[in-house]
VOGU-3710 file (C-alpha; in Angstrom, 3 decimals, decimal comma):
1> xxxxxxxxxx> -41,395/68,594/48,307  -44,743/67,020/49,604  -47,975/68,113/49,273  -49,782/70,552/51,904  -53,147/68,722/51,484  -52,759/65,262/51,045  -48,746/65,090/52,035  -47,515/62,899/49,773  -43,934/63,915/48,121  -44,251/64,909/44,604
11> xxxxxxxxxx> -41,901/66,973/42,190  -41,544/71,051/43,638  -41,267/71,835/39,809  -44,893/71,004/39,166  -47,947/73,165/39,719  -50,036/70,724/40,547  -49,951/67,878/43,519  -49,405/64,259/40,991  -51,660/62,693/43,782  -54,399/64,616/44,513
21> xxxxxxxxxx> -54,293/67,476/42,637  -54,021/70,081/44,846  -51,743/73,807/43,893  -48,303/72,954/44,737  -46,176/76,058/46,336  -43,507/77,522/44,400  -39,920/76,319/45,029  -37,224/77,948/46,411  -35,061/77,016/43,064  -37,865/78,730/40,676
31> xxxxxxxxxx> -37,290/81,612/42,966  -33,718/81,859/42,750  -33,450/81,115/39,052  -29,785/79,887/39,456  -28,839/76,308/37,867  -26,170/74,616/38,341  -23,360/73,984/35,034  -23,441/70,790/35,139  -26,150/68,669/36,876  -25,385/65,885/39,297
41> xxxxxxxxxx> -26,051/61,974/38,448  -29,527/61,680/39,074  -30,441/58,751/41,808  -32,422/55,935/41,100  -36,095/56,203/42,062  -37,976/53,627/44,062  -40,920/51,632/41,910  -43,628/52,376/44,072  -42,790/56,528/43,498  -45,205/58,108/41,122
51> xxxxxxxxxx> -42,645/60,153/38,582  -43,669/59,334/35,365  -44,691/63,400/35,145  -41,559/64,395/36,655  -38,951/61,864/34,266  -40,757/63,661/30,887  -39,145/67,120/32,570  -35,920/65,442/33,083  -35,846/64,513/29,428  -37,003/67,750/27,956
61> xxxxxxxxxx> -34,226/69,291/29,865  -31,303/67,094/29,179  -32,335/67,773/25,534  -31,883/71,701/26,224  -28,759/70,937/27,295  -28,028/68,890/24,456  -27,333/65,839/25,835  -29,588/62,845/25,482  -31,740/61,022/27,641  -29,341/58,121/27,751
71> xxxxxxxxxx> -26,499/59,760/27,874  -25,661/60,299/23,788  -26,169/63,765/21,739  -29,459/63,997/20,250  -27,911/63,572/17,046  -27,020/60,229/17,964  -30,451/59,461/19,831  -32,322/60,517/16,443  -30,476/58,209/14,297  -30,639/55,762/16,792
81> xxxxxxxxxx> -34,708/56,177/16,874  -35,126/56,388/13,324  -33,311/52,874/13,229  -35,530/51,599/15,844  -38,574/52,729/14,474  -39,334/50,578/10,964  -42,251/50,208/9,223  -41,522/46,281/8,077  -44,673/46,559/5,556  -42,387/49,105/3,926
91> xxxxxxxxxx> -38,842/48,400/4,000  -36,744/45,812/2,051  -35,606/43,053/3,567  -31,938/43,255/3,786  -29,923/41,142/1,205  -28,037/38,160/2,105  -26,395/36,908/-1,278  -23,528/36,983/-2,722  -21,363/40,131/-2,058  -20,577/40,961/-5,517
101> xxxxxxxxxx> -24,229/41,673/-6,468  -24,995/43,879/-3,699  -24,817/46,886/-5,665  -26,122/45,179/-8,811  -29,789/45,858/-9,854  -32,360/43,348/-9,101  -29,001/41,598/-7,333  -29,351/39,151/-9,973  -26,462/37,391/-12,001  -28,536/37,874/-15,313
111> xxxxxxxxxx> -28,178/41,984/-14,732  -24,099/41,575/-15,257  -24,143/39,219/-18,267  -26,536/41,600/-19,861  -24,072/44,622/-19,162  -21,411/42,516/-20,571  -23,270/41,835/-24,047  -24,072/45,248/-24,687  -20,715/46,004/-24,238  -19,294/42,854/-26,856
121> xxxxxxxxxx> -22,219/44,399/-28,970  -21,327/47,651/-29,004  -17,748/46,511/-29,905  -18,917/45,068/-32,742  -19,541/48,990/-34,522  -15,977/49,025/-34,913  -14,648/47,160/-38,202  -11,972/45,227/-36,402  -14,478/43,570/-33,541  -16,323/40,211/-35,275
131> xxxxxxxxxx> -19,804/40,493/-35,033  -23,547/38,076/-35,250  -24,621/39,487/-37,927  -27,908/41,558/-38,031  -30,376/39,475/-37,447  -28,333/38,064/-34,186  -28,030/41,178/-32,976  -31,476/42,503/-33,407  -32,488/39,417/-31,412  -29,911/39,719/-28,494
141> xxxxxxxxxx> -30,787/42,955/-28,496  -34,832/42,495/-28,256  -33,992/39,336/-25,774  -32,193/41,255/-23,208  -35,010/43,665/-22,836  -37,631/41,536/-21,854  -35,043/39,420/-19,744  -33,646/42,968/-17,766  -37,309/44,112/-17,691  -38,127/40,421/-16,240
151> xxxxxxxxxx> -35,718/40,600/-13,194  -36,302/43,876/-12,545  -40,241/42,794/-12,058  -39,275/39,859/-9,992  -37,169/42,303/-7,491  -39,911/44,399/-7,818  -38,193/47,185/-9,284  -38,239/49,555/-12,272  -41,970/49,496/-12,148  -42,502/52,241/-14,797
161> xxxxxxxxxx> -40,384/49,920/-17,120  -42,697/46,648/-16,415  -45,591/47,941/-16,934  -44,855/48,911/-20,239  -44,353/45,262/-21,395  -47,756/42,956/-21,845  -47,754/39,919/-19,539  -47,222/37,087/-21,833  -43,666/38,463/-22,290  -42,748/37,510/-18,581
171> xxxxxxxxxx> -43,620/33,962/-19,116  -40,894/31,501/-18,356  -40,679/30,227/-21,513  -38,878/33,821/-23,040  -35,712/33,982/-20,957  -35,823/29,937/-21,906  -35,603/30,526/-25,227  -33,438/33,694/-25,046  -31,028/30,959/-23,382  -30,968/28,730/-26,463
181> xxxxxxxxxx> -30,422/31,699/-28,592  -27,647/33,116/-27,048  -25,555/29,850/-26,670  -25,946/29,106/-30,434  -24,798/32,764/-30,838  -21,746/31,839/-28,691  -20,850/29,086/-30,707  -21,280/31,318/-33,806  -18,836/33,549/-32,082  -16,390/31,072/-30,783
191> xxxxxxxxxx> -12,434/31,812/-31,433  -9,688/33,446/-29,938  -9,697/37,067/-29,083  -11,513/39,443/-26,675  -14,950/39,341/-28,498  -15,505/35,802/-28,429  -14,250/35,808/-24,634  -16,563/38,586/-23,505  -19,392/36,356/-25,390  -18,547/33,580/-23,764
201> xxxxxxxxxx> -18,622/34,933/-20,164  -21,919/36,923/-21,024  -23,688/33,759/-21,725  -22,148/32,036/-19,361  -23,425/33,685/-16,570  -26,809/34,524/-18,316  -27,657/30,731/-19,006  -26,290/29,527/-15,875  -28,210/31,987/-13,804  -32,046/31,332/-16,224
211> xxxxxxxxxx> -31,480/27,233/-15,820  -31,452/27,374/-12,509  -34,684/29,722/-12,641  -36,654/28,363/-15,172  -35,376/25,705/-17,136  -34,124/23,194/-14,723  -36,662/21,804/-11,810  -39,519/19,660/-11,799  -41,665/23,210/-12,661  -39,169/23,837/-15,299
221> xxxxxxxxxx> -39,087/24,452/-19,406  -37,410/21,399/-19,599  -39,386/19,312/-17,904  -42,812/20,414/-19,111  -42,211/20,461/-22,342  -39,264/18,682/-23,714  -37,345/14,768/-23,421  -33,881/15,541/-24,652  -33,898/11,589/-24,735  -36,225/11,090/-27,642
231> xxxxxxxxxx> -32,882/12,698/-29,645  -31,384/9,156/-29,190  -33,696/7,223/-30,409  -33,262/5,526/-33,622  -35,327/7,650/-36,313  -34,730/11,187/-34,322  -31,126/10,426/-34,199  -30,178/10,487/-37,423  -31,487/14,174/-37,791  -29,431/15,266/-34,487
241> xxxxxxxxxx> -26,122/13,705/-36,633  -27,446/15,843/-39,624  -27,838/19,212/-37,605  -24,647/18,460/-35,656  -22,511/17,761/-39,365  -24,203/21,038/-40,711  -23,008/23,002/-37,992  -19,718/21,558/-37,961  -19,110/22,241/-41,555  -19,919/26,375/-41,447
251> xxxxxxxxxx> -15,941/26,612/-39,724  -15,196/24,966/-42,880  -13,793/26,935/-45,501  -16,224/27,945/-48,616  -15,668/30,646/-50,763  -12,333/32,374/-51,262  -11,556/36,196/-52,829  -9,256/38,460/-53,480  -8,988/41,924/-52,932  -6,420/42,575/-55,037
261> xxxxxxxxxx> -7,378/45,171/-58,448  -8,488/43,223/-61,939  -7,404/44,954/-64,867  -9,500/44,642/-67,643  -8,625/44,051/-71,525  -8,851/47,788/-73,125  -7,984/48,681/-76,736  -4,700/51,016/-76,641  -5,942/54,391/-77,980  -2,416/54,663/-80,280
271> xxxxxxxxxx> -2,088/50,787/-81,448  -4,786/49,096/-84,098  -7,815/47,682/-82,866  -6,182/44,109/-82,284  -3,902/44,944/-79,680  -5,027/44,310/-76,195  -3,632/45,149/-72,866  -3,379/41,852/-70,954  -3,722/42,190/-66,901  -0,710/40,803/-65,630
281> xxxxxxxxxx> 0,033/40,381/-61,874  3,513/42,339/-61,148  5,837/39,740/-58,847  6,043/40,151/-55,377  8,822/41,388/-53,308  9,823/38,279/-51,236  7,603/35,789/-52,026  8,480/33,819/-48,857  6,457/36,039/-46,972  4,021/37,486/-49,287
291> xxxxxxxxxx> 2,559/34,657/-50,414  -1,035/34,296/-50,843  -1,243/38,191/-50,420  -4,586/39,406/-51,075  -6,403/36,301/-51,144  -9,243/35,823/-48,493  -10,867/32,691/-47,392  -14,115/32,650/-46,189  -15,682/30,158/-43,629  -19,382/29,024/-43,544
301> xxxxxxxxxx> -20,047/31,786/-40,661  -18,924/34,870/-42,450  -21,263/34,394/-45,160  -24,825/36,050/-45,372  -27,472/33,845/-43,749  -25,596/31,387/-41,394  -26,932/32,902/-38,165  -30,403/32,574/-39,194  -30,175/28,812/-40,738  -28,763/28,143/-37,764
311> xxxxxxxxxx> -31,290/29,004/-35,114  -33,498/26,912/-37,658  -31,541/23,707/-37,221  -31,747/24,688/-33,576  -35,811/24,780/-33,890  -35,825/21,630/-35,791  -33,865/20,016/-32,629  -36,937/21,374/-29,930  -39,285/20,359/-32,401  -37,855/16,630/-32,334
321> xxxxxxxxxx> -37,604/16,570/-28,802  -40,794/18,179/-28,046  -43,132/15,380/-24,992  -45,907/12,913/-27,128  -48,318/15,209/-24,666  -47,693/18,324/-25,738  -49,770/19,809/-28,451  -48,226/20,793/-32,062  -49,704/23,348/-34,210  -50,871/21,559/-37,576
331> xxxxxxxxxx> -48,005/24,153/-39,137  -45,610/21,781/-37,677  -46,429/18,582/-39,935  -43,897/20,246/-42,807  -41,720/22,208/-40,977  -38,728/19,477/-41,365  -39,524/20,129/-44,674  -39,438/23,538/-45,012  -36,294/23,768/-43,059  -34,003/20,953/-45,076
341> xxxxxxxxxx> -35,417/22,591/-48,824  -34,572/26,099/-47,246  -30,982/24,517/-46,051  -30,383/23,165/-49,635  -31,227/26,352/-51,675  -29,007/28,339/-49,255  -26,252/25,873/-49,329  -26,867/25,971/-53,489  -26,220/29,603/-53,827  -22,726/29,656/-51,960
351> xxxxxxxxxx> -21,349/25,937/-53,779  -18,240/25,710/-54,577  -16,090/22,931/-55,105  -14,562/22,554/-51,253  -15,459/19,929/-48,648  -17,599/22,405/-46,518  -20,438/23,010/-49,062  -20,552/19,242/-50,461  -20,285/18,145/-46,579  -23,303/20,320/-45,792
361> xxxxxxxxxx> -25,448/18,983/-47,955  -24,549/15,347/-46,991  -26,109/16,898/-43,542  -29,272/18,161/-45,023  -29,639/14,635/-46,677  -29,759/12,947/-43,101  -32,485/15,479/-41,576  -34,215/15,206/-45,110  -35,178/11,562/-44,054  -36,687/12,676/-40,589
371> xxxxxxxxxx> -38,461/15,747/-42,980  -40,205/13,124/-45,300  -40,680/10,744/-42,189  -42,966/13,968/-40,804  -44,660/14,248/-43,722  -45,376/10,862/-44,862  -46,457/9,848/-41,083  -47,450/12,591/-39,042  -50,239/10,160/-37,282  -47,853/7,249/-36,028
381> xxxxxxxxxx> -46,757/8,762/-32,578  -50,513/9,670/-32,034  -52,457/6,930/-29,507  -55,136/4,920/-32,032  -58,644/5,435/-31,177  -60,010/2,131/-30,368  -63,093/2,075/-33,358  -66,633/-0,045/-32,648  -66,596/-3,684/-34,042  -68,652/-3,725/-36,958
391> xxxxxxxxxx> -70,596/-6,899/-38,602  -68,744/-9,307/-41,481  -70,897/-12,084/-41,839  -69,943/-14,037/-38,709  -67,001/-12,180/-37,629  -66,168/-9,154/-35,715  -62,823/-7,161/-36,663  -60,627/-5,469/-34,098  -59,269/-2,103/-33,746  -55,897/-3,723/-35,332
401> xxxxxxxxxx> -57,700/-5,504/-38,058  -57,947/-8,951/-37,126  -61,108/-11,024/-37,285  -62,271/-12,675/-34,557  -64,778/-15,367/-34,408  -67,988/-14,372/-33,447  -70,286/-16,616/-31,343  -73,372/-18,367/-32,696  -76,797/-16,931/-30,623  -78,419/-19,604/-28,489
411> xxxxxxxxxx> -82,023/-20,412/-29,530  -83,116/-20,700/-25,968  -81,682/-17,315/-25,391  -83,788/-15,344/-28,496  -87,222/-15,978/-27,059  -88,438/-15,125/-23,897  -89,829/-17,596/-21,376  -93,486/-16,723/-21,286  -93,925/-16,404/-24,797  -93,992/-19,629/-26,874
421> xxxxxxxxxx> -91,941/-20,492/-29,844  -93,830/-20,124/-33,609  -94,845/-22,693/-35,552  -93,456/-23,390/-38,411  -96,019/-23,946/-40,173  -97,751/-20,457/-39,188  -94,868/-19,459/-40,101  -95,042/-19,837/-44,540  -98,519/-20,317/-46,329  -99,844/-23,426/-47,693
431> xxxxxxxxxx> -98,731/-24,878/-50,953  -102,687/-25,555/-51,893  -103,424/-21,223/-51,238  -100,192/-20,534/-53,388  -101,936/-22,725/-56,000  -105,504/-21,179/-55,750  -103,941/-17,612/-57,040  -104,539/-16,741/-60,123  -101,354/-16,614/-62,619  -100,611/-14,346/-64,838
441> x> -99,559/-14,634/-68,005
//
C-alpha cells in the first residue's frame, strides 16, 4: 500500500506512513478480519525497501503461530538463543582432558586416588584388612584434606571449604611432603592381597599426578630445595646404606607368640601341698598338618612404632640431601642424633635373638657415624669468612693460617718530600746534659 501524501509504498498494517509519517488508511484485510491457515512463503525484499518496522510484525506473528522466525518452534529458537547468548566473564571454559575425569571434581587425578584411600582406610576397621597403624592413618587422613581442599582451590571450586584453611597450608611444599609420606606408607603396606593393591594404585596416581605439579620442574620442591646427589657422596652415603638396611630388616621376622592357653602350676585342693599340676601340651591330631599351630611370628612392621621410626629415617634422608643454600634451623645440628639414639632404644625394647633386631642395629651403627659427623662438625660445609691479616712481628697470616712474608717499608717512602728528614742527633739528648742531672741515691 503506498502512502497518500508522500506515495511511497509502506506496510498497509501500520498506522503510520514509515517515510513521512503521515496516517496510513485502514486495509481491506483489517476490515475483513479473515487470515489465511497457513501463510504463504514470504518473498524476498529488495535492500533499498525500508521494512525493518514491518519484519518485527512478521516475527511477532510467526511466534503466535508458534513457529519461529527461522523456521524452528520457539522451543527450539530459545534454546538455541540461550546458547548463543554467553556471558564468557561467567562461564567455564569447557574441559578438554582426559575423558575419564570429566565428571571427577576439580577434573584432577589427585581427586580419584584420594577416593581410593579412604576406601583402603576404611577397610582397615574390619579385623581381617591390614592396616598403618594410628599414627599413619591420622596423617593420611589430615594429608588428604589439605591436598582435596588444594585442588579444589586451584579449579576454583568448593570455595566455602578453602576458605576455611589458612594460606600457608596451600603451599607447594604440603602435597610434596604428603607425597613422601604416602609412598613410605605404601611400602609399609606392600604384600599380596587387595589392601596393599588398592594402596598401591592410590599412591600411584596421587604421587604421579603432585610430581608433575609441584615437585618436578625447574619451579619445583625438588629443585629448590633438595640434590638427591649429595646421597652419593662418600660421608652421606654411608647413612643412605644405614636407612636402606633398617628398612629392609622390619620384613624380617622379630618376635614370635603363641596364642595357645598356659596353664599354670596350682596346688590340687585333695592331694598334700607338694603335688603340683604340671601344664602339659595335649598332642595334636595329625601333626603333618598341624604343626606349628598356634604359634605367630611377627615381622618388624606389625610391631608398635615402626610407622613412625620410619618416616624419621625418611626425614633424616631430606635432611642429608637438603642444597648448601638452603637455611637449617640450629635444631637440626643433633637431629642425626636424636634420630639413631631414638632408633636404638626402640630397637632395644623389641630384641630378641633373630637376625632382624641384631641386623637393625648394625643399620643404626652406619647412620650413627653421619649423627656424630653432624655434631662434631656442623661448620665444615659452611663457606669460611675470609678474617683481616693481623700483625706477627714481620709476618702477616692468611685466612688458612699460613704466614706470609711481609715487606720491609721503604725509608724514602715514610717521609714526605717537603719535609726534611730528623737529625739524629735532635733526635736523643747529649751525654754531657744526662751527666749534669742530679742522681739519686
Amino acid at each position: 500500500m503506498r502512502c497518500p501524501e508522500c506515495g511511497e509504498a509502506s506496510n498497509g498494517r501500520l498506522k503510520y506512513c514509515e517515510n513521512c509519517g503521515a496516517k496510513m488508511p485502514e486495509s481491506p484485510q483489517g476490515l475483513t478480519g479473515s487470515r489465511p491457515a497457513l501463510r504463504p512463503s514470504k518473498p524476498k525484499r529488495a535492500m533499498e525497501e525500508p521494512s525493518y518496522a514491518a519484519e518485527i510484525l512478521d516475527e511477532e506473528e510467526e511466534h503466535r503461530h508458534g513457529v519461529g522466525a527461522r523456521g524452528a518452534p520457539p522451543s527450539a529458537r530459545m534454546r538455541e538463543d540461550a546458547a548463543e547468548d554467553t556471558d564468557p566473564g561467567q562461564s567455564r571454559p569447557r574441559y578438554d582432558g582426559p575423558r575419564w575425569l570429566a565428571s571427577v571434581p576439580a577434573h584432577s587425578q589427585s581427586v580419584v586416588g584420594l577416593a581410593m584411600l579412604a576406601f583402603a582406610l576404611a577397610l582397615t576397621i574390619l579385623p581381617s584388612f591390614e592396616s598403618v597403624g594410628v599414627v599413619g592413618t591420622v596423617l593420611a587422613v589430615a594429608g588428604a584434606v589439605l591436598l582435596l581442599a588444594r585442588e579444589l582451590r586451584l579449579a576454583g571450586e568448593g570455595a566455602g571449604l578453602t576458605r576455611l584453611l589458612p594460606e600457608v597450608l596451600y603451599r607447594p611444599e604440603v602435597p610434596a611432603a604428603y607425597s613422601v609420606l604416602l609412598a613410605a606408607l605404601t611400602v609399609r603396606m606392600l604384600g599380596i592381597g587387595f589392601t596393599p593393591l588398592l594402596w598401591l594404585v592410590a599412591s600411584g596416581l596421587i604421587i604421579h599426578d603432585q610430581y608433575r605439579k609441584v615437585i618436578a620442574g625447574p619451579e619445583g620442591v625438588l629443585a629448590r630445595y633438595f640434590d638427591p646427589r649429595r646421597l652419593l657422596l662418600v660421608p652421606e652415603v654411608v647413612a643412605l646404606g644405614g636407612v636402606a638396611l633398617c628398612l629392609l630388616t622390619l620384613y624380617a621376622p622379630w618376635h614370635t607368640m603363641t596364642t595357645l592357653p598356659v596353664v599354670a602350676d596350682a596346688p590340687v585342693p585333695a592331694g598334700p601341698p607338694e603335688l603340683k599340676v604340671i601344664g602339659q601340651q595335649r598332642p595334636v591330631d595329625d601333626s603333618l598338618y598341624s604343626a606349628g599351630a598356634g604359634v605367630i611370628t611377627l615381622a618388624g612392621w606389625d610391631l608398635s612404632g615402626a610407622v613412625l621410626f620410619e618416616l624419621l629415617l625418611i626425614s633424616l634422608l631430606g635432611l642429608l640431601a637438603l642444597k648448601p643454600e638452603v637455611r637449617r634451623p640450629a635444631w637440626t645440628r643433633f637431629a642425626p642424633a636424636g634420630v639413631v639414639g631414638l632408633g636404638l632404644v626402640w630397637a632395644l625394647l623389641h630384641m630378641r635373638l633373630v637376625p632382624g633386631p641384631l641386623i637393625f642395629v648394625m643399620g643404626l651403627g652406619a647412620m650413627g657415624f653421619q649423627a656424630f659427623r653432624y655434631l662434631t662438625g656442623w661448620q665444615d660445609d659452611a663457606e669460611p669468612v675470609p678474617a683481616p691479616a693481623y700483625d706477627t712481628g714481620g709476618y702477616a697470616t692468611r685466612p688458612d693460617g699460613d704466614e706470609v712474608d711481609e715487606p720491609e717499608p721503604d725509608p724514602d717512602d715514610m717521609y714526605p718530600d717537603d719535609e726534611p728528614e730528623p737529625d739524629p742527633d735532635d733526635m736523643y739528648p747529649d751525654d754531657e746534659e744526662a751527666d749534669d742531672k742530679p742522681r739519686g741515691r
